[in-house]
N, C-alpha and C positions, 0 to 999 in steps of 0.2 A: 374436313369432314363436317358436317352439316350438324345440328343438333340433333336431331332427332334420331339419327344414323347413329350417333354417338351414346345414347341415350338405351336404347334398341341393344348396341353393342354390351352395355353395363349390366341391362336388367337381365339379357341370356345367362352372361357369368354369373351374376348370382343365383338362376336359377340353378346352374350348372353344380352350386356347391350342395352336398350333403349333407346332411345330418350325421352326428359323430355315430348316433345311435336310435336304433328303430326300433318302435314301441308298439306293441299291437292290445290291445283292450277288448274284451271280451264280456259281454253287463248279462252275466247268470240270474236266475230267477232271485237271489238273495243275497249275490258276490257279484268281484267283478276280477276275470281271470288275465292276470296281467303279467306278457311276456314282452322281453327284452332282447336285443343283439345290437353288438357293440360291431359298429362299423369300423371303428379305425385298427391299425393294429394296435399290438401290447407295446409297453414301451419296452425298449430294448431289456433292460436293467430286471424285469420282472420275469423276463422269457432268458435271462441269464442266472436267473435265481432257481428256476421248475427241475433242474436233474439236481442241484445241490442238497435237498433233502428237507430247505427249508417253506413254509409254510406260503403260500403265496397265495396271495388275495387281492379281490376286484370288490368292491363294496358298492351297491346303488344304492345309494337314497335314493328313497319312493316320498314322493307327498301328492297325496288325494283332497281334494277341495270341491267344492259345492260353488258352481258359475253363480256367478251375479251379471245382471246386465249396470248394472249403474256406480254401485260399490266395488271394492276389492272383493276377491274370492273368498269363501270363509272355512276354515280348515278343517277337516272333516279325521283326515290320519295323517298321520306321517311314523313310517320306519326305514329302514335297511334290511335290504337282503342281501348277504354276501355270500359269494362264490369262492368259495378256496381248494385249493388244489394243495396235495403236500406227497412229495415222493418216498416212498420207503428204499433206499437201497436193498434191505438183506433179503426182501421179496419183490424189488424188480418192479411194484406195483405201483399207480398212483392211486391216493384216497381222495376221492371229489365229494365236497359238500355242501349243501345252499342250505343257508341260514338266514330264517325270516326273524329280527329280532329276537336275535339271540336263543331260538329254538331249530335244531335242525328240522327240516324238512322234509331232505331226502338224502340219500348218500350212494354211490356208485363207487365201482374199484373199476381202475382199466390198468392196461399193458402199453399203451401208445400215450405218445407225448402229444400225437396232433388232436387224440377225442380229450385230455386233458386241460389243453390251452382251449377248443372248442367248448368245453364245460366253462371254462372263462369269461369268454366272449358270447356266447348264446346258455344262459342257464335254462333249469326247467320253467316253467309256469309258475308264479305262484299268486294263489287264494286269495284277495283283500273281501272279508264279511262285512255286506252294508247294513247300517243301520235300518228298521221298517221303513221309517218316515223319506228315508234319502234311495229306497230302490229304484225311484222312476225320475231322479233329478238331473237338470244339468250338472254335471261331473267333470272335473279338468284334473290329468295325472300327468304329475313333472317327476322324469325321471333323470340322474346322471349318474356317471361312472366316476369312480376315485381309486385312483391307484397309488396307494401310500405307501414309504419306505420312512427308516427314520434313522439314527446314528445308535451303536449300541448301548448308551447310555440314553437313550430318546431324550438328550439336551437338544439340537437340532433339526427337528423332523419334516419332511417335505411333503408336501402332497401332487401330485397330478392330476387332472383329470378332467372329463369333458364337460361341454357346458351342455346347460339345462337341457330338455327336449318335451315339448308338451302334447298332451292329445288332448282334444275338447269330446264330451259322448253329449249327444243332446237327450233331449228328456227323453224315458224311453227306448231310447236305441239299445 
């Protein structure tokens, strides 16, 4: 096979590969509205934990930063928004809630398991408020998923989770 044939062959596969998770950005008159969905599935072990009653959660770190052409990025925010889902047995229900640093945001109650794990994988929107000086800037947001478990004693605790995923906004946009 020829080089360039061979070459041709490599760069299609990787275009072919996905991102774990897709990021959409929206630059509001004085925010900037930033939604998420997790391409891969859950790991097994966390869609084995959602009828047991226990608490089950996807955590993104979000980190927002200000483009440099020459420098590194310079950090503008960084928090977590996490998605948790927790089943009640005595009322059948599941409790869905997203929590932007450690304040909830919103909260839903559902009856199905599949808008439950979807509240997982796809959460709402949420609000990041920019600074005056930084509403018309180059902006770069790195977001990942983390799906963490730990031993009942949290002596050993594991974490999963996907790798970074970035959007550039240019000035303006």
């Amino acid at each position: 096979m020829p080089v360039a044939a061979w070459l041709l062959v490599v760069a299609a596969g990787l275009s072919a590969q996905t991102e774990p998770l897709t990021i959409t950005v929206a630059r509001e008159r004085d925010a900037l509205e930033v939604r998420f969905e997790l391409v891969e599935p859950l790991p097994g072990p966390l869609l084995a934990a959602l009828p047991t009653g226990a608490q089950v959660r996807v955590v993104y770190p979000v980190r927002l930063r200000v483009g440099r052409s020459f420098l590194w990025d310079r950090r503008l925010w960084r928090g977590e928004v996490t998605s948790s889902v927790a089943f009640d047995p005595v009322i059948g229900r599941y409790r869905c809630e997203l929590v932007l640093d450690r304040v909830i945001v919103t909260t839903r109650e559902t009856e199905s398991p599949s808008d439950a794990v979807a509240w997982l994988r796809s959460p709402p929107a949420v609000r990041l408020d920019l600074p005056a000086e930084r509403r018309s800037a180059d902006l770069v947001v790195r977001v990942r998923a983390v799906f963490a478990s730990a031993t009942k004693w949290l002596l050993f605790p594991s974490v999963e989770g996907t790798d970074w995923v970035e959007v550039r906004l240019g000035a303006g946009t």
